[in-house]
N, C-alpha and C positions, 0 to 999 in steps of 0.2 A: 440755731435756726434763725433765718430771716425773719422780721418783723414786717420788712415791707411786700405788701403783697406783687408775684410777679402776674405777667401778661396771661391771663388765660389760654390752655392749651385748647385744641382744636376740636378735643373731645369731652362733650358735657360731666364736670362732675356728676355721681352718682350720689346713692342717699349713703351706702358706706362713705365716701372719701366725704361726706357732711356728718356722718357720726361720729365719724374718728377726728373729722377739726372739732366738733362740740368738746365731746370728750377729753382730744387731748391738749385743749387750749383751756377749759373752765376748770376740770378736776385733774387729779394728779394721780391716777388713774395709770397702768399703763400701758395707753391707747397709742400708737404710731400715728401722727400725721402726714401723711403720705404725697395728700396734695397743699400745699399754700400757695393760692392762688384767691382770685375774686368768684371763681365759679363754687369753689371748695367752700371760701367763705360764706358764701351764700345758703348752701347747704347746711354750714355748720352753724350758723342762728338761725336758721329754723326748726332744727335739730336741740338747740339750746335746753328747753322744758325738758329733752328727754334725760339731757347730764342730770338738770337740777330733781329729774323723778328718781333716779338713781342714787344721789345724795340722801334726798329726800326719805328714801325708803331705807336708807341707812341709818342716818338718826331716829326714825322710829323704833326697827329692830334693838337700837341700843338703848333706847328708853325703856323697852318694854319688858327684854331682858333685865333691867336691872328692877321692874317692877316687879317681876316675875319671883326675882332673887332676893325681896322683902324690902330693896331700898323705897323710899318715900319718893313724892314728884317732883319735890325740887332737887334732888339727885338728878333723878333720870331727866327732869329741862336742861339740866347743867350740862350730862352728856349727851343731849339731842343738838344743841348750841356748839358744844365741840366738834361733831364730827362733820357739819360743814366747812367748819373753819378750819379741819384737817385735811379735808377731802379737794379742797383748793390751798393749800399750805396759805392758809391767811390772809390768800393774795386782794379777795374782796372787801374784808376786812382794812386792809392797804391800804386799797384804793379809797374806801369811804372816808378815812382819816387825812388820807392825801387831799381827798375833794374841799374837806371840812377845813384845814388849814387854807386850800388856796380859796376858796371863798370867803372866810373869815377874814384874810388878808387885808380884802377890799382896796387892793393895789391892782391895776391894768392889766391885762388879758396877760403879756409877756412876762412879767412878773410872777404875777400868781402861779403860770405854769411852771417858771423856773423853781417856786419853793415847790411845789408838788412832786417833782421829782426826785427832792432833797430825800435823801435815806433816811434822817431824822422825823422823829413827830412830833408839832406845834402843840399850844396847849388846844387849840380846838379840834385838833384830830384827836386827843388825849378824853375831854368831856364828850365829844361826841359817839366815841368808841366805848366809854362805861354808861352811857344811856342808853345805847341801844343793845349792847349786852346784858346788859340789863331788863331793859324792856322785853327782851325776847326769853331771857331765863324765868322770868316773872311772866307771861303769857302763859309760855309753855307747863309751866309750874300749874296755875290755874284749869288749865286744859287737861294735863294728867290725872288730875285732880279729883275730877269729875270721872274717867274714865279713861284705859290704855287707847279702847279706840277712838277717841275726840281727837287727842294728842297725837296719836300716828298718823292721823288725817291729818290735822293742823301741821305736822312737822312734815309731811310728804305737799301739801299744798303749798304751804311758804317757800319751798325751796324750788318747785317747781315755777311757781308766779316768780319769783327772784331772776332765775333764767327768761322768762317768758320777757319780763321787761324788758332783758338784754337784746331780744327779739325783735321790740316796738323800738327801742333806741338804735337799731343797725338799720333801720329805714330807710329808704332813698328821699335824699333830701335835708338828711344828717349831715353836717360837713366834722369831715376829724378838725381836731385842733393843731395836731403837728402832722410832719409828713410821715412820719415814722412812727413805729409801736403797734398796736395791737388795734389801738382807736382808728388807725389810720389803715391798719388793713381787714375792717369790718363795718366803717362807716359808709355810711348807703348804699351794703349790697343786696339790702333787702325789700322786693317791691314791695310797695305800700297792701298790696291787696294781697298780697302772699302775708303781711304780718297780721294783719284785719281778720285774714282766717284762723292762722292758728293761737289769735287772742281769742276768738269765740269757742274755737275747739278745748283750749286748756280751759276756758272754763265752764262747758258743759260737762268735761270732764271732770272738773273738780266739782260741782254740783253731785257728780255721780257719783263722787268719792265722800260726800257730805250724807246723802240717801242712806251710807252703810249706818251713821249712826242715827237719823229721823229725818222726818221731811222737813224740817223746820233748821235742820243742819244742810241740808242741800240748797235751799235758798241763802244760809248765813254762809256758805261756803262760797255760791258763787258768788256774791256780795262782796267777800272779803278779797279774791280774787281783782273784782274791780277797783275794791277801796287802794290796793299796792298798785294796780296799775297806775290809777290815778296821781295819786304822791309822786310816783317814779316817772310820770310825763311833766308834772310841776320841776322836779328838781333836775330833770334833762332839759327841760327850757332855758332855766336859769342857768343852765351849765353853757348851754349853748351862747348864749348872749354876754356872760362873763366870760367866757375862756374862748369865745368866738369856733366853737365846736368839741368834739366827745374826745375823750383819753380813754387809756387801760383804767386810769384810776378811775375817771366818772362812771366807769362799768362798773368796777366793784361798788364805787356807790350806790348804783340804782338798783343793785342786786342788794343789797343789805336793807336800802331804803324800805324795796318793796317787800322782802321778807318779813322784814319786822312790823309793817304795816300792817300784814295779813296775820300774822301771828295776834295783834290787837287786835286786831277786827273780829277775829273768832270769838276771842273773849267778852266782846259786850253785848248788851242786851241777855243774860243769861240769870 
């Protein structure tokens, strides 16, 4: 498949031909993309929270199951943490380690892209990728901890804010950094006021999904929501100004960024 997006056809994508780009550009799923195009694309991050709710709802099933089956919660965080990183074959993972070397770098825009591409991983793709492996196995752990449903909320909400960001980063006004790849056929097809809505809907919704276990988790829920957007609009700035615009890999980054943000964020105050 093409990575460069073509000319839009004449006829408006639909909300299928934007589920099946969410679907079958984030998860490895198997969804048929049918249209790649800028209208499809459009469709398909805004669509984005819906892959990550799907994910999402996967790692808790697998948590809950193995709670269910006597194993402890730092088992089941370990396999709530897998099956995102299975469910996109590790490609976000990737990217955050990609991001973390060319940043680390702190060599000039064309540079730094050039190691990010490199198929190997720097040593700061390497520490950055056992911290936040880390941090989320250790969230998540805590969060089970307490109870199956804290943790299938926390594991359906991270993953879902994780997509959402990719959402706020395909904005109009984004510029890709190459001409080519994924960055290049997602960056700014998403008007500003179409992502503004569906940031406030994912997290009314995730407040609503917070209510299942107290009110007091409905406000930490939407909270945590914000605290991942937040970081993931920090660390797409900085991406933008170093790499003078977004990659595949700066996706995976802001999707791991904000997961694991919100995975902490559940955690304190408790």
């Amino acid at each position: 498949m093409s990575t460069t997006p073509t000319s839009s056809p004449s006829s408006p994508a639909s909300w299928a031909d934007g589920l099946r780009f969410a679907f079958g550009t984030l998860t490895v799923l198997p969804v048929e993309v049918t249209r790649w195009d800028r209208e499809a694309a459009r469709g398909g991050m805004l669509c984005a929270p819906a892959a990550g709710l799907a994910v999402g709802a996967g790692a808790a099933m697998l948590g809950g199951f193995l709670l269910f089956l006597g194993a402890g919660p730092l088992l089941a965080a370990v396999a709530s943490v897998a099956v995102p990183a299975a469910l996109t074959r590790g490609l976000h993972l990737d990217g955050l380690a990609d991001t973390a070397d060319g940043l680390g770098s702190g060599k000039p825009a064309e540079d730094a892209l050039r190691i990010m591409k490199q198929s190997d991983i720097g040593p700061f793709g390497v520490i950055t990728l056992v911290l936040v492996l880390f941090a989320q196995v250790a969230a998540l752990s805590q969060l089970y901890a307490d109870s199956w449903t804290r943790g299938a909320v926390a594991a359906v909400v991270s993953a879902t804010a994780a997509r959402l960001a990719l959402t706020l980063a395909a904005r109009t006004g984004i510029p890709a950094a190459r001409p080519e790849g994924l960055g290049a056929a997602v960056a700014g097809v998403v008007p500003v006021r179409a992502a503004t809505v569906a940031a406030i809907a994912v997290t009314l919704v995730a407040a609503g999904a917070g209510a299942l276990v107290g009110p007091y988790d409905a406000v930490g829920t939407a909270l945590a929501v914000l605290v991942a957007l937040t970081l993931a609009e920090l660390l797409l700035r900085h991406c933008v100004r170093r790499f003078g615009g977004v990659t595949g890999d700066v996706f995976g980054g802001l999707a791991e960024t904000a997961a694991t943000a919100a995975l902490v964020a559940l955690t304190l105050g408790r």
